[in-house]
C-alpha positions, 0 to 999 in steps of 0.5 A: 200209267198216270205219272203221279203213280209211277213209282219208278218217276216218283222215286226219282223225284225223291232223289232230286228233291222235287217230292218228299220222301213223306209224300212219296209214302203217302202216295203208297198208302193210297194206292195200298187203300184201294184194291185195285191198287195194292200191287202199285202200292207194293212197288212203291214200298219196294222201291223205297227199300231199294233207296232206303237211305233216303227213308230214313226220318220215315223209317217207322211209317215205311215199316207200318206201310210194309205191314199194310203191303203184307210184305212181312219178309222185308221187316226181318230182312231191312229193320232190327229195330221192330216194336214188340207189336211188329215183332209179334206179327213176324211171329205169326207169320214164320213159316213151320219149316224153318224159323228164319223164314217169314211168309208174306200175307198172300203165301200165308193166306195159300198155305192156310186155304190149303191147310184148312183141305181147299183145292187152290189154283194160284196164278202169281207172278214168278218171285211170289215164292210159290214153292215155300207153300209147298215145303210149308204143306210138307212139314205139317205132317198130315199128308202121307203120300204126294204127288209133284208134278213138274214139266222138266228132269231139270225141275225134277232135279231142283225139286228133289235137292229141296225136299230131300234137303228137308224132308229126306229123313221122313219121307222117300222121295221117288224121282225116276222111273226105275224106284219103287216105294218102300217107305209109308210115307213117299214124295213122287216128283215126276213129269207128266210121262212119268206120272202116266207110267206108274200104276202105283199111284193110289191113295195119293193124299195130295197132288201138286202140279207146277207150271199148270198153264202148260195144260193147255193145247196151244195147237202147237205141234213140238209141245202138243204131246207134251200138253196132252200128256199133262192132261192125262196125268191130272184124269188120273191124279184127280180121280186117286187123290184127295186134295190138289194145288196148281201153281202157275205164273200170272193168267186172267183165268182158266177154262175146263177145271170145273166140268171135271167135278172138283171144287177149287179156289182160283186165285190170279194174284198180281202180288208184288215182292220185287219191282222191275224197271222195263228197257225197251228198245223196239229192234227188228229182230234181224239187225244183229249188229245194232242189237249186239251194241246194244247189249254191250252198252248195257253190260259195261252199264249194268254191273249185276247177275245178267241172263240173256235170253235167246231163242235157240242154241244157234242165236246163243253162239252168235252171242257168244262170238259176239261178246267174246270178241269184246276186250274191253268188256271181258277179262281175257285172263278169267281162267287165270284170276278164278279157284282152282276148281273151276280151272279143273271144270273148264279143262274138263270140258276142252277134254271131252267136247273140246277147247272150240266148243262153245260152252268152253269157250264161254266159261273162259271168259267167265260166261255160263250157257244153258239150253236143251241139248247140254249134258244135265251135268254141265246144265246143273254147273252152270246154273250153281255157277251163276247163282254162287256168282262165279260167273256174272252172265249166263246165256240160256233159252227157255230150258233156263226159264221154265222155272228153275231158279236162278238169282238174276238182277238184270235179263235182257230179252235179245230174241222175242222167239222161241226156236221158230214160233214168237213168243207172247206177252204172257211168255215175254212175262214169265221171262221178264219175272226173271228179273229180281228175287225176294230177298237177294234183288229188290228191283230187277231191270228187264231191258227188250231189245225187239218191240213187246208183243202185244198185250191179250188176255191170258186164259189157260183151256183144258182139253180134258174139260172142254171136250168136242169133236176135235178132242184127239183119239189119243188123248181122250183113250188115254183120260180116265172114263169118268172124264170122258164126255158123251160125245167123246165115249161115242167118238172113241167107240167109232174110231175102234170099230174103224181103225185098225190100231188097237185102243190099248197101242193108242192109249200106251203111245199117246204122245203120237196122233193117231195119224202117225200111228196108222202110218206106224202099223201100215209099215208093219203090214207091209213087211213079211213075216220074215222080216217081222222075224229078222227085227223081232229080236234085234240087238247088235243089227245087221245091215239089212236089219237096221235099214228096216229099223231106220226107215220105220224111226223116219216113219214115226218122228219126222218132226223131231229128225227135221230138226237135225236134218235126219228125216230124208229118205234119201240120206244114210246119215241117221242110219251110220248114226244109228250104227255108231251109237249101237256098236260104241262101247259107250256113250263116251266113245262115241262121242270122243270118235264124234267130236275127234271127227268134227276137229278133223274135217272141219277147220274154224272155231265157229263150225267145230263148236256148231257141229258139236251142239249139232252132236249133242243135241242129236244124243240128247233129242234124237236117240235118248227120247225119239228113237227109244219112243220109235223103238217101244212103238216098234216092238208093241206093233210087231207083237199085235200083228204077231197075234192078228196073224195067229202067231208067237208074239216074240218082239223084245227090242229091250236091249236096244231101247235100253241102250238109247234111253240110259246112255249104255248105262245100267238103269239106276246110273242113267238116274244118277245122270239125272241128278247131275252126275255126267255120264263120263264119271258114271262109266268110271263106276260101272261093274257087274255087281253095282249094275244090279242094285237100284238107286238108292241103294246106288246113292247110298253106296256113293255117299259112303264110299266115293272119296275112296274111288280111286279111279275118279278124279277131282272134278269127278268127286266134284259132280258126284258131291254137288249130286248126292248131298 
């Protein structure tokens, strides 16, 4: 950048006397008069807000230039004394849905291209406040019946707290699986697999798909099913409903929308409503200790909200064990100095995952971690943590950048990974925009530790529009048949006069390649009918019985199991797992014998607190997600070689599948765990009467009766109001 229009060095010379506060301005206005650089000119504007003490003889040119920016939030926010003129701009642009809230000219100019019925895909950087759009959409009162779609249960929680928050009274909204519609007028917020799983979803007036880059097929193995299954969700939305909006970070453009027939407005919009100031320090990725300088510089330097950002749960307790050894950095008596609310929190956590696990012994020393395999409950408390600034710092992954939202004025990239694959620059982006927020931090400070990757464009493909002959059979069975192409209808025709795995079993289990299903069905032609019958109706397995279970889980997801370790066939470990989970009282029995056990044979903080993150992310991963998806495959092959052997096609594994992917808890509970009550505190609520009733009701019951619980404690009443309120 020409150094004449670096706001950052400008605003710099400003403050040391060498360029006037008027020229500054001046050199914003130029910018904000040249297409091409309103972004720069909007930067420009910010920072001179963030330094507004030395605008003050220029403070009526700087509310002009905001007005030119579109940066209207910003008169509310920096100026009371606005001219009748100003003050009428404000007016026109304040949102529907709340009268504080002001729209800046690019939220306003969305929200109108959508009110006037346009299908509209927005690409803005992460601050551009996309999801006031939507609110905005939501209080015009014209659609009945809408569809978001969001890539994480985190999201769907976030999701559903903001719109209930607003539009609770009028509409219901249907976040999990198990609830049926029962009002007119209904919001869905559900990922993709739960989009995919509803046959209810009919007449849908419009749909909204967040994060819609993660439509594309990036080849990757751990993500592809998951890309796949987004691309199913939109065959079907688009084909029952009437209008769309998809919302996605900065991209140059997007492939495949237009084969699918629909007529929509593109918008990559570079809009600016904070400025960053970018660190780069250019470490190998494995000096470790030169890194863990650096980031302890930084933090005695940078007094702010601070992410760091890691590439796994491993990398996350390195840095803990790192900065938890700074003394000089760290209140040692944290705890001491805190509420009494959060000493509660933190002795709820050494109760039931110990006082050597990591989480704990980062919220001692006033530090919040998030990654993947936590409990949702202790997620949702960190992130409320950080945000009400109980704590300063939170360690996370990508789980934390996926868009949930977080108040941070500094981000530090430690590790440019995620788990194994490097990240690129369109992640290293959407990481940075973590940085600053409109309206809380002006400018943000992004400080990467290991070299930027290098810049490429960013086009997001879909494999439902841009179908050819290696578009895989399970997705293009899964797409509805007015999105098939020719060559596809062809090639799906081939493969079901050709393989023995039935189109509906590929179609029902898409989230596996075709390849592991044919795998998945060769076992099951090799049992005999006897043991067909031994596993038909499991529920509490015999020895035997599970062996069979656990060798056709290894079958299935040997991807997911290499990850814990659990794949080899030479191993019994997933098999006692299996056993230990299936015959626990509950799920936190098993855990307590888990982590009893870990605090027994292994001596050391640090390989306590890996064996329980190792624990944890064996219950979340393995036997929520991969083992019930196993078991559901299980039982629809049995039944279709029950049928093609002229038989009763008698498999039910409900019993064990519901066991795994509801915790051992009643359906409408498991929801409830969703929301951020931890399953320790919903076993306490369990009885035969409440089992059977369904989620709202469930809510509905605890909103009225929880405070009189007597057997939940007050961290228990803590959860249970942060959840349902």
């Amino acid at each position: 950048m020409d150094n004449m229009l670096d706001p950052k060095l400008c605003l710099e010379k400003v403050r040391n006397e060498t360029l006037s506060a008027f020229l500054y301005l001046k050199k914003a206005s130029e910018c904000l008069a040249s297409p091409d650089l309103v972004p720069l000119g909007q930067e420009f504007i910010i920072r001179a807000l963030d330094a507004l003490p030395l605008f003050k003889k220029q403070t009526l040119l700087l509310q002009n230039l905001l007005r030119t920016a579109g940066l209207y939030p910003y008169l509310k926010k920096y100026f009371t004394d606005l001219s009748p003129e100003k003050e009428f701009v404000l007016d026109v642009y304040r949102s529907n849905f709340d009268e504080k809230f002001i729209f800046h000219s690019m939220q306003a100019r969305i929200f109108n291209l959508l009110s006037s019925g346009k299908n509209v895909v927005l690409s803005a950087p992460t601050s551009m406040g996309k999801s006031a759009i939507v609110d905005a959409l939501i209080s015009e009162k014209k659609y009945k019946n809408i569809v978001i779609v969001v890539p994480t249960i985190a999201l769907i929680d976030e999701t559903r707290r903001r719109i209930h928050q607003r539009f609770g009274r009028e509409y219901q909204i249907v976040h999990h699986g198990a609830q049926v519609k029962r009002k007119d007028k209904v919001i869905y917020i559900f990922t993709q697999e739960r989009v995919n799983e509803r046959d209810d979803l009919n007449d849908i007036d419009l749909f909204i798909i967040d994060e819609f880059y993660k439509l594309a097929d990036i080849k990757d193995e751990s993500s592809r099913s998951r890309a796949f299954a987004l691309n199913i969700a939109l065959s079907k939305l688009l084909t029952v409903s009437k209008q769309f909006y998809m919302i996605g970070p900065y991209i140059d453009a997007i492939q495949g929308l237009n084969a699918l027939k629909r007529e929509f407005t593109f918008i990559p919009s570079d809009f600016k409503t904070v400025a960053l100031n970018i660190h780069k320090y250019d470490m190998a990725p494995n000096n470790i200790s030169t890194k863990n300088e650096v980031v302890e510089k930084i933090l005695k330097s940078y007094n702010g909200q601070t992410i760091i950002y890691c590439k796994s749960s491993n990398s996350i307790a390195q840095v803990i064990r790192f900065l938890t050894s700074l003394d000089s950095l760290f209140n040692r008596n944290f705890l001491s100095c805190t509420n009494a609310s959060l000493k509660k929190y933190y002795n709820w956590l050494k109760r039931y995952y110990g006082s050597d696990w990591g989480c704990s012994q980062a919220l001692a020393n006033g530090i919040g971690i998030h990654h993947g395999a936590l409990p949702r409950a202790i997620q949702q408390k960190t992130v409320e943590l950080f945000n009400t600034k109980q704590i300063k710092f939170l360690i996370c992954t990508s789980t934390m950048i996926e868009g949930v939202n977080t108040s941070a004025e500094n981000i530090i990239i430690y590790d440019n990974r995620n788990g194994n694959p490097k990240i690129d620059s369109f992640t290293h982006k959407n990481i940075s925009g973590r940085a600053g927020r409109m309206g809380q931090y002006l400018v943000g400070n992004v400080f990467c530790l290991e070299e930027l990757p290098p810049q490429e464009s960013q086009i997001v493909k879909l494999p439902l529009g841009q179908q050819d002959e290696e578009s895989p059979i399970n997705l293009l069975a899964s797409i509805q048949p007015e999105h098939l192409s020719e060559l596809s209808s062809k090639n799906l025709t081939q493969f079901a006069k050709y393989s023995d795995v039935p189109i509906e079993i590929v179609r029902k289990h898409a989230s596996y390649n075709v390849e592991t299903l044919e795998k998945a069905y060769e076992v099951i032609t090799e049992l005999s009918i006897t043991e067909m019958d031994q596993i038909a109706l499991v529920t509490k397995p015999k020895k035997y019985q599970l062996e069979l279970l656990t060798s056709f889980i290894k079958t299935v997801e040997n991807r997911a199991l290499a990850r814990q370790q659990l794949h080899f066939e030479d191993n019994d470990e997933l098999y006692n797992r299996l056993s230990y989970y299936i015959y626990a009282d509950s799920y936190t029995a098993y855990i307590k014998k888990q982590v009893d056990y870990i605090y027994q044979s292994r001596e050391g903080k640090d390989m306590r607190s890996d064996a329980t993150d190792r624990e944890l992310n064996i219950v979340r991963n393995i036997f929520k997600h991969a083992v019930a998806r196993a078991l559901s495959l299980l039982e629809d092959l049995l039944n279709y070689e029950f049928k093609s052997l002229d038989l009763h096609p008698k498999a039910n594994l409900g019993w064990l599948i519901h066991i795994f992917e509801n915790s051992h808890l009643p359906s409408s509970f498991s929801a409830l765990e969703e929301m951020g009550i931890p399953i320790e505190t919903l076993e306490k609520l369990v009885t035969p009467k409440l089992s059977e009733i369904d989620i709202d009701t469930l809510i509905r019951y605890l909103r009225f009766n929880h405070k009189f619980l007597r057997q939940l404690n007050s961290v228990d009443q803590m959860f249970i109001k942060q959840a349902i309120y």
